[in-house]
N, CA, C and O atoms as CSV, one atom per row, in Angstrom:
chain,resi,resn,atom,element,x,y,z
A,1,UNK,N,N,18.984,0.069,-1.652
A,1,UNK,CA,C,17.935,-0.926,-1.493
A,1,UNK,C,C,17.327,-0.818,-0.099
A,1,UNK,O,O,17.926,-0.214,0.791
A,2,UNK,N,N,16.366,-1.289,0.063
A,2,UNK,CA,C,15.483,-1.074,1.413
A,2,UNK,C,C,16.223,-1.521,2.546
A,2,UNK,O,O,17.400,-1.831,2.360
A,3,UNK,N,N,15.788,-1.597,3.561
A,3,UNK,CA,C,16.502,-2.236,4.450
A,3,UNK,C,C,15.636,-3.342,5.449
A,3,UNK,O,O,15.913,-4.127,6.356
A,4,UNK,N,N,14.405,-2.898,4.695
A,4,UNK,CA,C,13.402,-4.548,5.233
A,4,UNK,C,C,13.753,-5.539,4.603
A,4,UNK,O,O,14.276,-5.440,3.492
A,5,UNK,N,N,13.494,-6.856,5.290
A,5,UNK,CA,C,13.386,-8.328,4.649
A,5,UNK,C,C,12.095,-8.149,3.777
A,5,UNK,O,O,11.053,-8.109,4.431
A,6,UNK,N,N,11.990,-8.048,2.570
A,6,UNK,CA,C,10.971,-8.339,1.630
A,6,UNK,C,C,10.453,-10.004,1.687
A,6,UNK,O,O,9.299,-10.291,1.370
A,7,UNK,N,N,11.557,-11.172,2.176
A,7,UNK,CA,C,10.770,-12.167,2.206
A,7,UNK,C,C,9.467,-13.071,2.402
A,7,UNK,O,O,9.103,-14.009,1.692
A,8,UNK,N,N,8.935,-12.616,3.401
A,8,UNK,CA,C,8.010,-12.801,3.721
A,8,UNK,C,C,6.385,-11.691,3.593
A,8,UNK,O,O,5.294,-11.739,4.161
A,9,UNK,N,N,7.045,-10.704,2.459
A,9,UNK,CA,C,6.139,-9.711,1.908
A,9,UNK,C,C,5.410,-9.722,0.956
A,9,UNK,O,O,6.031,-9.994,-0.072
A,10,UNK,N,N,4.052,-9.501,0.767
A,10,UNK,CA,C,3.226,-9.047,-0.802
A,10,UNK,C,C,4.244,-8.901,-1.840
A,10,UNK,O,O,4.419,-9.816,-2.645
A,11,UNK,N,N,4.900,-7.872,-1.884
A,11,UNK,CA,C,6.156,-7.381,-2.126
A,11,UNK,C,C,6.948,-8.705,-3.366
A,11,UNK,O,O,7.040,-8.801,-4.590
A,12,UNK,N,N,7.277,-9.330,-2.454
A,12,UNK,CA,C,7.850,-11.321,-3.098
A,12,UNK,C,C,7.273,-12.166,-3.047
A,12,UNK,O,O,7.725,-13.311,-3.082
A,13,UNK,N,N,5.387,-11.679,-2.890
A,13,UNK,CA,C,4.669,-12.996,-2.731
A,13,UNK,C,C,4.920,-13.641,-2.291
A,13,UNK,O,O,5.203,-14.730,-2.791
A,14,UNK,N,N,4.991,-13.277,-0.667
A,14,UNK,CA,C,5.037,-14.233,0.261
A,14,UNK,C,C,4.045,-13.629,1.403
A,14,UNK,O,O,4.198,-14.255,2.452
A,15,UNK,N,N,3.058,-12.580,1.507
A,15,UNK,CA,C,2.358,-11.612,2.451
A,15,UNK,C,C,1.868,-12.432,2.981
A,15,UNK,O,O,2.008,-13.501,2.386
A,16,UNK,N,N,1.081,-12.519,4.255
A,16,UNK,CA,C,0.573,-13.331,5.059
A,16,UNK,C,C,-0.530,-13.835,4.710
A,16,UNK,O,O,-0.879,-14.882,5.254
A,17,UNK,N,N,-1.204,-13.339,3.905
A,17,UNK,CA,C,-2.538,-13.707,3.093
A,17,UNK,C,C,-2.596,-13.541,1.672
A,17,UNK,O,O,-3.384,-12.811,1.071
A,18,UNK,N,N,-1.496,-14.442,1.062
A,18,UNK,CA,C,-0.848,-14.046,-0.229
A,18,UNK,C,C,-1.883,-14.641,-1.363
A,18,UNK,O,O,-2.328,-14.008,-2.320
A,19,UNK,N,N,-2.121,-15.824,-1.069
A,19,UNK,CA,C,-3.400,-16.424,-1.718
A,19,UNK,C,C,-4.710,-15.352,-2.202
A,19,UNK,O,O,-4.983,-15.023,-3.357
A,20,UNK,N,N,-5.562,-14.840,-0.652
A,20,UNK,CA,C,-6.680,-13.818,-0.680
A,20,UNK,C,C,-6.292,-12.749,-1.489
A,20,UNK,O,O,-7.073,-12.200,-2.267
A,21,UNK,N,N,-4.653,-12.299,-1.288
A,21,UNK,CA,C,-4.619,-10.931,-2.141
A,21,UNK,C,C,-4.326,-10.913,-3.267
A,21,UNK,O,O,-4.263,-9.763,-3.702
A,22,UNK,N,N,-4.021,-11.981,-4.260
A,22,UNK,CA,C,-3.969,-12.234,-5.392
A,22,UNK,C,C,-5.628,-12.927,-5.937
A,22,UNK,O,O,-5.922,-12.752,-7.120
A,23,UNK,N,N,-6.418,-13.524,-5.218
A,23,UNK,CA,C,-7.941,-13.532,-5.428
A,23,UNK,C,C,-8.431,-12.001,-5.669
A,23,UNK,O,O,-8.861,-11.541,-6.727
A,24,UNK,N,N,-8.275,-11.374,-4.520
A,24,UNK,CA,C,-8.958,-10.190,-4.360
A,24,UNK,C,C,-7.965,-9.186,-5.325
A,24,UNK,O,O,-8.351,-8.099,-4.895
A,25,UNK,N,N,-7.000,-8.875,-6.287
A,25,UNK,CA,C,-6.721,-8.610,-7.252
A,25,UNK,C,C,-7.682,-8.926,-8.635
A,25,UNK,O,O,-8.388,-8.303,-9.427
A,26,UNK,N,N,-7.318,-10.024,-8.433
A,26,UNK,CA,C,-8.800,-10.706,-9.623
A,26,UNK,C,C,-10.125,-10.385,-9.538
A,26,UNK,O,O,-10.878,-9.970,-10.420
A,27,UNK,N,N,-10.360,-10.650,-8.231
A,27,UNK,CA,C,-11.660,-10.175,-8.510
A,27,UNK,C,C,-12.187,-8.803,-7.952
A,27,UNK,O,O,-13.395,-8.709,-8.171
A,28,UNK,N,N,-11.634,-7.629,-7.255
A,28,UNK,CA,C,-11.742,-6.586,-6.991
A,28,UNK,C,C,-11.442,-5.732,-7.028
A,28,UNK,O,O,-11.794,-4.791,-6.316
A,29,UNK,N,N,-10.192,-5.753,-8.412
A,29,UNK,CA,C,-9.375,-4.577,-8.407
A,29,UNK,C,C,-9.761,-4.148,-10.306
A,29,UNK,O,O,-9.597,-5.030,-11.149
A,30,UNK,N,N,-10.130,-3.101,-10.611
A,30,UNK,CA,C,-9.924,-3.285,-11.888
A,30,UNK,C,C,-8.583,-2.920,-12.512
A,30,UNK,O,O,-7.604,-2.557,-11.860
A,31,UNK,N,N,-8.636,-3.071,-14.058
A,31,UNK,CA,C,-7.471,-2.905,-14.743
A,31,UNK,C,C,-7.052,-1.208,-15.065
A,31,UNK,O,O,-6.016,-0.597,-15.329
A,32,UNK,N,N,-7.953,-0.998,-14.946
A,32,UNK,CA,C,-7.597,0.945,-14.783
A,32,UNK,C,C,-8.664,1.341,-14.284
A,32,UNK,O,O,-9.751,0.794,-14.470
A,33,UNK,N,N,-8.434,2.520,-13.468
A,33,UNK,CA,C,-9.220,3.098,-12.573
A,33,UNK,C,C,-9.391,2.441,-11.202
A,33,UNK,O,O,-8.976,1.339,-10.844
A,34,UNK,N,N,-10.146,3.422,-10.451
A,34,UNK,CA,C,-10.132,3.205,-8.801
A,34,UNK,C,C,-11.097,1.845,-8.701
A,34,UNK,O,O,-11.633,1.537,-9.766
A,35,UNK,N,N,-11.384,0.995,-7.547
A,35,UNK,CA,C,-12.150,-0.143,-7.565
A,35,UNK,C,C,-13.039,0.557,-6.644
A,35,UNK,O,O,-12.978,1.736,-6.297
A,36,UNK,N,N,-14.042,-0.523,-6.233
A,36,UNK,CA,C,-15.444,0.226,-5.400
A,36,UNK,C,C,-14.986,0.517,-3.916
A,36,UNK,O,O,-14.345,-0.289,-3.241
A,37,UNK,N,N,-15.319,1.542,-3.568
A,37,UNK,CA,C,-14.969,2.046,-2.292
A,37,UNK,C,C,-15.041,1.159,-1.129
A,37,UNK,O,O,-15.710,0.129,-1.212
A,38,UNK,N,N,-14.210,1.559,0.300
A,38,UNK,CA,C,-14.219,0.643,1.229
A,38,UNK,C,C,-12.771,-0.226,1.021
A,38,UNK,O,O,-11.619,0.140,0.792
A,39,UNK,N,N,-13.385,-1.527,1.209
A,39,UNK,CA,C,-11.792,-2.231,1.356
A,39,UNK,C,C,-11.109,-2.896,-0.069
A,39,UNK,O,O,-10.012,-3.453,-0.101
A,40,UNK,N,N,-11.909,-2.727,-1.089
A,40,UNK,CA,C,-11.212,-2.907,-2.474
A,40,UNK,C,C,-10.575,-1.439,-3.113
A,40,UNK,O,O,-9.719,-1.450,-3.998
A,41,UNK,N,N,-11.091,-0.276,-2.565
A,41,UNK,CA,C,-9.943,0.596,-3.410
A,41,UNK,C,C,-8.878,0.819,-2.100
A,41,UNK,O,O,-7.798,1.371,-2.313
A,42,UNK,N,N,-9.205,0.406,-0.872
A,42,UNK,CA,C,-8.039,0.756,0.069
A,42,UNK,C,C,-7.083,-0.141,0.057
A,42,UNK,O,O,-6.078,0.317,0.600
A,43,UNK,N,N,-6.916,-1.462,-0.406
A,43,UNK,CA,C,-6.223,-2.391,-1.119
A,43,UNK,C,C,-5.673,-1.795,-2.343
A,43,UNK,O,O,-4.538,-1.393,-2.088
A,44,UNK,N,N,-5.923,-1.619,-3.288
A,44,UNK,CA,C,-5.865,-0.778,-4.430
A,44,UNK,C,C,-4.683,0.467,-3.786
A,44,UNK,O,O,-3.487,0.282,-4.010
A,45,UNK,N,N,-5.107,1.627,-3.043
A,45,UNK,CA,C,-4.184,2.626,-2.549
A,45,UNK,C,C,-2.809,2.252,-2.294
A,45,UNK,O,O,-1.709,2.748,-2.534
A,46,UNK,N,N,-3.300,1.074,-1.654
A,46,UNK,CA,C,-1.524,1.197,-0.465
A,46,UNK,C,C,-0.640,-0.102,-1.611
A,46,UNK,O,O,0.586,-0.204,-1.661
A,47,UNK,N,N,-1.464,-0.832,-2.299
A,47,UNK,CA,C,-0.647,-1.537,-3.301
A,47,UNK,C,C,0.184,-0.534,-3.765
A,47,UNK,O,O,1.294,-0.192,-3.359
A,48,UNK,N,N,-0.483,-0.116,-4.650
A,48,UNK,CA,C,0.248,1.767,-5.761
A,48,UNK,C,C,1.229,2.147,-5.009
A,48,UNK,O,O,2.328,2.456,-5.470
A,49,UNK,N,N,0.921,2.166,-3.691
A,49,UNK,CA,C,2.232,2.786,-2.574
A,49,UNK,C,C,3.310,2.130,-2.926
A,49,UNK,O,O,4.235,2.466,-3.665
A,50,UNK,N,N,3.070,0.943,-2.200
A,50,UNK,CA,C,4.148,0.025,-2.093
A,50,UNK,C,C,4.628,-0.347,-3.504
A,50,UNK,O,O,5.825,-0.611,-3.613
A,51,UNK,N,N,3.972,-0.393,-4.427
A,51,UNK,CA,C,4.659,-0.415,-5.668
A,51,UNK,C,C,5.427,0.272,-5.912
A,51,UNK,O,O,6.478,-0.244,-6.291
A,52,UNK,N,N,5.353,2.259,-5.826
A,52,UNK,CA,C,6.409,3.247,-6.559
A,52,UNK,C,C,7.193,2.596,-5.175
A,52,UNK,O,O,8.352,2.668,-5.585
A,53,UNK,N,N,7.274,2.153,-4.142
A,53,UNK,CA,C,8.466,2.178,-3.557
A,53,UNK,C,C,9.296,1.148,-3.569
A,53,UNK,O,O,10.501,1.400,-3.595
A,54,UNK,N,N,8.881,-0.133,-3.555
A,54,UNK,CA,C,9.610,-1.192,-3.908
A,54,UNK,C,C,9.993,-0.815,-5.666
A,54,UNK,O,O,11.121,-0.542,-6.074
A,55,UNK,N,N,9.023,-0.874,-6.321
A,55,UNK,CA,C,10.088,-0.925,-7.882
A,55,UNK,C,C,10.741,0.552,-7.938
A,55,UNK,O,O,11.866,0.513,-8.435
A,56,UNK,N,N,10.337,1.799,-7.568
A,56,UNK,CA,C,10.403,2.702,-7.883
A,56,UNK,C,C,11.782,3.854,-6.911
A,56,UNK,O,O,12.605,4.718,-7.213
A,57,UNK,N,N,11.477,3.399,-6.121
A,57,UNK,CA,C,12.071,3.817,-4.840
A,57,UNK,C,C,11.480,5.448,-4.378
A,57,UNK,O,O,12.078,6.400,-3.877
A,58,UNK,N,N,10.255,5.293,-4.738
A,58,UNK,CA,C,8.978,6.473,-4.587
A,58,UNK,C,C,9.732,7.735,-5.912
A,58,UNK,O,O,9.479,8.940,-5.913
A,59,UNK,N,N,10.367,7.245,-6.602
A,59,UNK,CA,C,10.480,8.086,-8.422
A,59,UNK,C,C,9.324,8.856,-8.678
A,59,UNK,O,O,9.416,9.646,-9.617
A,60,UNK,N,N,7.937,8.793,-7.872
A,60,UNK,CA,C,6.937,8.961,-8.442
A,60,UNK,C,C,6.342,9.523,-7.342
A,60,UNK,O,O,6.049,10.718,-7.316
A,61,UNK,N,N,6.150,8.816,-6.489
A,61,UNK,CA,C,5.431,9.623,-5.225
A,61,UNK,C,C,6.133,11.358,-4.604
A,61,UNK,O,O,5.563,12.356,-4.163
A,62,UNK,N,N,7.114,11.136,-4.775
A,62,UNK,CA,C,7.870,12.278,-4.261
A,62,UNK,C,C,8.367,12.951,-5.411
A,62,UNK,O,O,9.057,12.359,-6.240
A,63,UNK,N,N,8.050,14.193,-5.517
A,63,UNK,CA,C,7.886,15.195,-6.486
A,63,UNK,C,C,9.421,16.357,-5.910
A,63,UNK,O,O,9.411,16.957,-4.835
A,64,UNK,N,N,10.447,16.414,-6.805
A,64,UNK,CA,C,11.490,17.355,-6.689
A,64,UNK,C,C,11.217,18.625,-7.256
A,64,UNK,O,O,10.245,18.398,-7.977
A,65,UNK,N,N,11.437,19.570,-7.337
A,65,UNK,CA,C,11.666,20.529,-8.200
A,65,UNK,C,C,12.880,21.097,-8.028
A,65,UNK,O,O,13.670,20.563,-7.249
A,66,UNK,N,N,13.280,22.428,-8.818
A,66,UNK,CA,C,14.364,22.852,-9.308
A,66,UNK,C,C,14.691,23.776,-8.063
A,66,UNK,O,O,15.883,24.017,-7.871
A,67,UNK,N,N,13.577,24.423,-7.034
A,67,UNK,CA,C,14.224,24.896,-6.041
A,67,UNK,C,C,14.951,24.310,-5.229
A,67,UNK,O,O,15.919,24.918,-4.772
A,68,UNK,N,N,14.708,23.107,-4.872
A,68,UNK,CA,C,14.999,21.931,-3.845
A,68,UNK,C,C,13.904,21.685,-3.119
A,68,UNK,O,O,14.219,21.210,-2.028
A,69,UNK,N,N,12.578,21.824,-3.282
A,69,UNK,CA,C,11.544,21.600,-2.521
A,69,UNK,C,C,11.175,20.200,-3.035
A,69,UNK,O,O,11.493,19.638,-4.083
A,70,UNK,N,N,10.454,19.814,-2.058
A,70,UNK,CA,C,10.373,18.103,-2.574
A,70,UNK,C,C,8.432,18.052,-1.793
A,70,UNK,O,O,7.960,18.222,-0.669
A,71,UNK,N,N,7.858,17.719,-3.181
A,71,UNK,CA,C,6.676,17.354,-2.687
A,71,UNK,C,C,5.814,15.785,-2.921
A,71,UNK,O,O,6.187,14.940,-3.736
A,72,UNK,N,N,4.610,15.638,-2.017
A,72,UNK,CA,C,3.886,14.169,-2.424
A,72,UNK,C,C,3.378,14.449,-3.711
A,72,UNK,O,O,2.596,15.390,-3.568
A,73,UNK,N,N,3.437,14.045,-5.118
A,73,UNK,CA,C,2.535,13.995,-5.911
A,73,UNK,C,C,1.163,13.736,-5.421
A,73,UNK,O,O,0.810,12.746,-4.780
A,74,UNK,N,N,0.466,14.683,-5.774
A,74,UNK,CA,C,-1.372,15.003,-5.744
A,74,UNK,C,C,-1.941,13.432,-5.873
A,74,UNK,O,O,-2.687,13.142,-4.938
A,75,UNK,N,N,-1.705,12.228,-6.975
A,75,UNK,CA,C,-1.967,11.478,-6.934
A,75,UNK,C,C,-1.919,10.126,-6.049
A,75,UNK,O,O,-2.781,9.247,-6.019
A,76,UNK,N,N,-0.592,10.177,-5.271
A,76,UNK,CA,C,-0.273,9.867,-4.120
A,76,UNK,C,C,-1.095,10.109,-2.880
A,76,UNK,O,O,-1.709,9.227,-2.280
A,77,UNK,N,N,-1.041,11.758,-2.452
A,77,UNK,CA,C,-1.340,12.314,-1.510
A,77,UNK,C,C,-2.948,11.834,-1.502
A,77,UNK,O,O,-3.405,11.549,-0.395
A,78,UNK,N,N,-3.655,11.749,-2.426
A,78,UNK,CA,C,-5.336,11.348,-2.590
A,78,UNK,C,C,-5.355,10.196,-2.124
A,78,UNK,O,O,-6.111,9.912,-1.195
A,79,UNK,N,N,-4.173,8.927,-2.914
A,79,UNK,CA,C,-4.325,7.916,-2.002
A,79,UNK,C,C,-4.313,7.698,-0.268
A,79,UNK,O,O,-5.094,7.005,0.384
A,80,UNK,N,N,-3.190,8.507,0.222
A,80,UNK,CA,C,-2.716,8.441,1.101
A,80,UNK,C,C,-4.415,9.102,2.023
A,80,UNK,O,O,-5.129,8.354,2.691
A,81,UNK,N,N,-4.634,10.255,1.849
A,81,UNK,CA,C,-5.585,10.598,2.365
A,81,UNK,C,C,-6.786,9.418,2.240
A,81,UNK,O,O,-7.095,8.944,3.334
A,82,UNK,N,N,-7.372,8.977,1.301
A,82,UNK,CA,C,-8.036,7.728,1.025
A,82,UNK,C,C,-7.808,6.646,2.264
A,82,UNK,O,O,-8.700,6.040,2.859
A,83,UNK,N,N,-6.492,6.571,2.476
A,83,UNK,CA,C,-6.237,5.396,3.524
A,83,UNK,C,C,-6.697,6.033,5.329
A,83,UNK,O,O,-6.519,5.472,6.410
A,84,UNK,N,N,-7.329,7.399,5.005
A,84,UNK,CA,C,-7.386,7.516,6.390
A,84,UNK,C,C,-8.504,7.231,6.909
A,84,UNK,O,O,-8.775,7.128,8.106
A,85,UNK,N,N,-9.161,7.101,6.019
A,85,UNK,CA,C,-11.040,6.549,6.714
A,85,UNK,C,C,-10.740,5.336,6.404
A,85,UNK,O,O,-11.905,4.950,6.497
A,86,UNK,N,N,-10.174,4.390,6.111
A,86,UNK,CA,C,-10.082,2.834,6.100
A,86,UNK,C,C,-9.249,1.715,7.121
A,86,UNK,O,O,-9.411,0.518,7.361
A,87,UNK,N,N,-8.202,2.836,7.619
A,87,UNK,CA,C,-7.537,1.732,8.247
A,87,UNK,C,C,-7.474,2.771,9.825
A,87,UNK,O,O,-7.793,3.951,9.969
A,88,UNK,N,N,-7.008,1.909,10.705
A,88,UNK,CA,C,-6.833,2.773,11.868
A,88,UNK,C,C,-5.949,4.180,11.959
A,88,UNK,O,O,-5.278,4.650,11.040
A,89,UNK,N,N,-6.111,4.734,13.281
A,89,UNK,CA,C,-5.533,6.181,12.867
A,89,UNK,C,C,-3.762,5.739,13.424
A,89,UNK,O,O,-2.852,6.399,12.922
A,90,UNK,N,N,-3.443,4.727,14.352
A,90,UNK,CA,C,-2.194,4.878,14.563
A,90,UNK,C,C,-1.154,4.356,12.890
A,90,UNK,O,O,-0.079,4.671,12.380
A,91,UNK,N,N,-1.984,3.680,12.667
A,91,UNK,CA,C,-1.342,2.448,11.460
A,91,UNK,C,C,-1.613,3.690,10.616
A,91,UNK,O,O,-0.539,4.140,11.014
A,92,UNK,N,N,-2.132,4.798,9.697
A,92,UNK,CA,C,-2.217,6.034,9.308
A,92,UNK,C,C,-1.233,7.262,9.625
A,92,UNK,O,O,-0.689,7.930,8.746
A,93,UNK,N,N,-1.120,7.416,10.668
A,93,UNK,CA,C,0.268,8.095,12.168
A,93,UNK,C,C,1.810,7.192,10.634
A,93,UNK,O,O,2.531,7.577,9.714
A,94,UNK,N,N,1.388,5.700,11.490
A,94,UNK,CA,C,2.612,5.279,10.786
A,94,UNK,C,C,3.551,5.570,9.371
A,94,UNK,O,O,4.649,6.025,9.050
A,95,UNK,N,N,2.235,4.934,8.725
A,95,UNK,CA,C,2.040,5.024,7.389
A,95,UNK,C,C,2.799,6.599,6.987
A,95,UNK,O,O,3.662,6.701,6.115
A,96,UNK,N,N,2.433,7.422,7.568
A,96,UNK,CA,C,3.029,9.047,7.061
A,96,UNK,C,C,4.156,9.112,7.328
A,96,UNK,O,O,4.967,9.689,6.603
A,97,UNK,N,N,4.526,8.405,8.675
A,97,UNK,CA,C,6.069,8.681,9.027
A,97,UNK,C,C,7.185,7.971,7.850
A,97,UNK,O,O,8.175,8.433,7.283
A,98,UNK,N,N,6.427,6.491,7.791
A,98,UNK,CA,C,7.283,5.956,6.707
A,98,UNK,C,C,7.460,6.519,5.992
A,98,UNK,O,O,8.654,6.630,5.713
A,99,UNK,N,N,6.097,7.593,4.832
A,99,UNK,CA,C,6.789,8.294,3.820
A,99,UNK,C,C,7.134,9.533,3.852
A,99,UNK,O,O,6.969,10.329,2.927
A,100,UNK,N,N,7.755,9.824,5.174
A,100,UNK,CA,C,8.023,11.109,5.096
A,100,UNK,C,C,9.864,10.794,5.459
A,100,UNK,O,O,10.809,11.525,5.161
A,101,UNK,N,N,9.888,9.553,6.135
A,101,UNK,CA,C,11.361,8.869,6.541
A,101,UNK,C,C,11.874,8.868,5.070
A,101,UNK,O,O,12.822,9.558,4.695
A,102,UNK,N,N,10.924,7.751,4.011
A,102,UNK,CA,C,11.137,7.458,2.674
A,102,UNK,C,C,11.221,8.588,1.827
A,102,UNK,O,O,11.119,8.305,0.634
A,103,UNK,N,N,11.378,9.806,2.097
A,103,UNK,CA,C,10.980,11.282,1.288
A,103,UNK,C,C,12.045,11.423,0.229
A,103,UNK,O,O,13.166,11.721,0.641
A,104,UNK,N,N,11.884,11.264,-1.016
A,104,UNK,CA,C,12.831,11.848,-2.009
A,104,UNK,C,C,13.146,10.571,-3.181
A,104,UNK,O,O,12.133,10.079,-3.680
A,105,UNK,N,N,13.914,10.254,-3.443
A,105,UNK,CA,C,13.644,9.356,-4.497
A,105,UNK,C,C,14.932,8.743,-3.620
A,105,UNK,O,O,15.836,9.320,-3.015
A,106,UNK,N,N,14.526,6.870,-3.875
A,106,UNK,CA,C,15.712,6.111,-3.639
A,106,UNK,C,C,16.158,6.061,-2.179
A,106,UNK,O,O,17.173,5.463,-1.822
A,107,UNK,N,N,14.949,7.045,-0.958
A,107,UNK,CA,C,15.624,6.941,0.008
A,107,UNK,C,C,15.052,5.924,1.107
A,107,UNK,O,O,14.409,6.264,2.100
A,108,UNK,N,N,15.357,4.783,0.797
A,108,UNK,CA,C,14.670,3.757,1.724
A,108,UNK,C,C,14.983,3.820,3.254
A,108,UNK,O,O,15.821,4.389,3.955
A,109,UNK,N,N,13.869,2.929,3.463
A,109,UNK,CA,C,13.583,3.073,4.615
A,109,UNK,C,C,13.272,1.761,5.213
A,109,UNK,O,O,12.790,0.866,4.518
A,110,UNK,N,N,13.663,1.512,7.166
A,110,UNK,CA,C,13.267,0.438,7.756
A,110,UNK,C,C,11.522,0.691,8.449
A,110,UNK,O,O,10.956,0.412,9.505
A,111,UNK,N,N,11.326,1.050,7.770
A,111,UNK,CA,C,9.749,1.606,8.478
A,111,UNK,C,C,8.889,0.664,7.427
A,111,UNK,O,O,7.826,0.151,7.775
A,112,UNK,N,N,9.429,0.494,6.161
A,112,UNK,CA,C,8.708,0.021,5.130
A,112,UNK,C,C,7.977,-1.724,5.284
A,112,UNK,O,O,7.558,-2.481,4.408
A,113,UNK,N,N,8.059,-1.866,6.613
A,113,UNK,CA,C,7.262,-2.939,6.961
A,113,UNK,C,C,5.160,-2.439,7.369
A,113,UNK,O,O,4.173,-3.108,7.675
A,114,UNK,N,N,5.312,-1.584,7.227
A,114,UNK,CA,C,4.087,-0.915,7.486
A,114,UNK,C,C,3.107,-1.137,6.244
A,114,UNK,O,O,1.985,-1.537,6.554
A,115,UNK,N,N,3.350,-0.946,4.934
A,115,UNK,CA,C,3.234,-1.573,3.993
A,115,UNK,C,C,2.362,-2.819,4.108
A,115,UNK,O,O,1.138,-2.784,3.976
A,116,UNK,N,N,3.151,-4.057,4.392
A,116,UNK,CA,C,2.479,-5.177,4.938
A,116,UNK,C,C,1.503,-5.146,6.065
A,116,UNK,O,O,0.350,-5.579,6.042
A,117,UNK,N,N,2.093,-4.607,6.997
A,117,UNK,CA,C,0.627,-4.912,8.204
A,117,UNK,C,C,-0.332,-4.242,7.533
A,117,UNK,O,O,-1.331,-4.919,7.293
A,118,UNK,N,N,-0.342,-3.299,7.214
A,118,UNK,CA,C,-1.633,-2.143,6.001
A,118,UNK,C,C,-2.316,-3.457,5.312
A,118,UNK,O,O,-3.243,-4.006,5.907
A,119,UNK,N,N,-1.994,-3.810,4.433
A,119,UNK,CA,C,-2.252,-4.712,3.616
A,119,UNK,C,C,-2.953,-6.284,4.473
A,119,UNK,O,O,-3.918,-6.931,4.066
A,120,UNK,N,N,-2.071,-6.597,5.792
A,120,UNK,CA,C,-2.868,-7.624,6.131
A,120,UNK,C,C,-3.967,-7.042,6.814
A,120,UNK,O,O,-5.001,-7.472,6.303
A,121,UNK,N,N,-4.152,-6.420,7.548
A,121,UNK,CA,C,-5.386,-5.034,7.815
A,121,UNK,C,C,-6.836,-5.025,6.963
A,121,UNK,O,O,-8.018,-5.064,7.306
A,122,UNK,N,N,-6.070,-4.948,5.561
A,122,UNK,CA,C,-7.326,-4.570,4.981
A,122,UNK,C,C,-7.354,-6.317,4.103
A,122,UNK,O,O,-8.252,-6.713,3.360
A,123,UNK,N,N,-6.494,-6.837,4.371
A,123,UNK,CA,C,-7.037,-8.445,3.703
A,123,UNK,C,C,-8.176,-9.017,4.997
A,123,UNK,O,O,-9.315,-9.415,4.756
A,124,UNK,N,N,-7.565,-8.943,6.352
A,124,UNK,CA,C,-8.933,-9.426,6.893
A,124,UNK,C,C,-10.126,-8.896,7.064
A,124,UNK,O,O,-11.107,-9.512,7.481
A,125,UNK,N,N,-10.088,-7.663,6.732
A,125,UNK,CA,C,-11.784,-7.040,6.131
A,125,UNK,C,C,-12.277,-7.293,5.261
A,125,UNK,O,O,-13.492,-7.491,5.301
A,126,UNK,N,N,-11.430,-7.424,3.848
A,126,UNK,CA,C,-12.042,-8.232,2.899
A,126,UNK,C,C,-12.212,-9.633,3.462
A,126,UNK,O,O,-12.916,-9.911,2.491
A,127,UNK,N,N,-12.205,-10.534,4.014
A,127,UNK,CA,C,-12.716,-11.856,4.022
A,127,UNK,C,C,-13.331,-11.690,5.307
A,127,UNK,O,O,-14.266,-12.475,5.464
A,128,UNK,N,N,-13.078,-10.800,6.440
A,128,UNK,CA,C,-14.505,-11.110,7.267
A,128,UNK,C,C,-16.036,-10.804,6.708
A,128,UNK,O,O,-17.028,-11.368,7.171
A,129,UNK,N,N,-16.080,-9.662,5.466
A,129,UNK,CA,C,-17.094,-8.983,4.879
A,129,UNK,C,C,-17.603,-9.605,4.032
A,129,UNK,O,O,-18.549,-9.037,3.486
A,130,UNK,N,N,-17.240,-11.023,3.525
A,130,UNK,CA,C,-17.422,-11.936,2.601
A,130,UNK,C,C,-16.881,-11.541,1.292
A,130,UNK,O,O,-17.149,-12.405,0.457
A,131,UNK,N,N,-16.388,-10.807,0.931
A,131,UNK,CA,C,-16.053,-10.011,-0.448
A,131,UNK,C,C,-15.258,-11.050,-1.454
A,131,UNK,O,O,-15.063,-10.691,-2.615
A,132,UNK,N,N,-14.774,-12.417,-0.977
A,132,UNK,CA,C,-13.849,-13.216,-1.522
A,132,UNK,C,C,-14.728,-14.315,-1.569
A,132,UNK,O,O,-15.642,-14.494,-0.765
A,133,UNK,N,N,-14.378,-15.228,-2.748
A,133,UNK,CA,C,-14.643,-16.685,-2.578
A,133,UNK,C,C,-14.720,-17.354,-1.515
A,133,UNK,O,O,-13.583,-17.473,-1.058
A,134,UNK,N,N,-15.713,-18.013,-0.680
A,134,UNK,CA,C,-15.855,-19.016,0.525
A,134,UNK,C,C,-14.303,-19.964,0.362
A,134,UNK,O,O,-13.554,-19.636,1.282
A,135,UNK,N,N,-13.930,-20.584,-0.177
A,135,UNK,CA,C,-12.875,-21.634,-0.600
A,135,UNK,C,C,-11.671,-20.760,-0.019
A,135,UNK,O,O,-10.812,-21.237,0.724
A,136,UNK,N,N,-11.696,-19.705,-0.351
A,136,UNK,CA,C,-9.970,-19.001,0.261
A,136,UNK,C,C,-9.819,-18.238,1.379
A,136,UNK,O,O,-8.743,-17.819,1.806
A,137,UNK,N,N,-11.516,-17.952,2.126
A,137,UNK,CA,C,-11.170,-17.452,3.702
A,137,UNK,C,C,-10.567,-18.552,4.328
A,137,UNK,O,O,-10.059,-18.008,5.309
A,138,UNK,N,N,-10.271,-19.823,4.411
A,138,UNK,CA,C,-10.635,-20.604,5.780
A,138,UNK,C,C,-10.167,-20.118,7.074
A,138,UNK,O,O,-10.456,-20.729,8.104
């Protein structure tokens, strides 16, 4: 199991802007496929992340084969690249280390707080940009 406190995470619905990111699910994410570019599919990216790794323990992101080589699944890696024109380059820096710390299936990591700041990152772009209901910036 990880070795972050999930409490206070997206993760257990508790993220710092847990309200906005369950709005901005509703209203900016679709039910299949990528959402509109900018800060609704970069929301979209790093969710997917944090999903294969919290439920998954990256089962999915990290690709084994029979030599012992271990790679990012292509679908991953697009996200991941995706997140580099959206969020800053150190929080990006980060972001790689975590999944390269997290590399293989099941191998958690204390880095996996990066996740969240990502996520509160791109929640206050969605509500400085107006992209959300007036009622849930305050």
């Amino acid at each position: 199991m990880s070795k972050v406190d999930t409490s206070q995470a997206y993760w257990d619905n508790n993220g710092k802007y847990q309200e906005q990111y369950d709005k901005a699910w509703e209203q900016l994410i679709p039910a299949q496929g990528e959402a509109k570019d900018g800060w609704p599919e970069a929301l979209r990216a790093i969710s997917r992340i944090g999903y294969d790794y919290y439920n998954n323990g990256f089962a999915n992101l990290w690709q084994s084969w029979d030599d012992g080589d271990t790679v990012m699944d292509s679908y991953y890696e697009d996200l991941v690249d995706y997140l580099r024109s959206e969020i800053p380059r150190d929080m990006h820096k980060e972001l790689k280390s975590f999944l390269l710390d997290a590399k293989g299936y099941g191998n958690w990591s204390n880095q996996a707080g990066i996740i969240d700041r990502i996520i509160d990152h791109i929640m206050e772009g969605i509500m400085k940009y107006g992209l959300l209901e007036e009622e849930l910036v305050d």
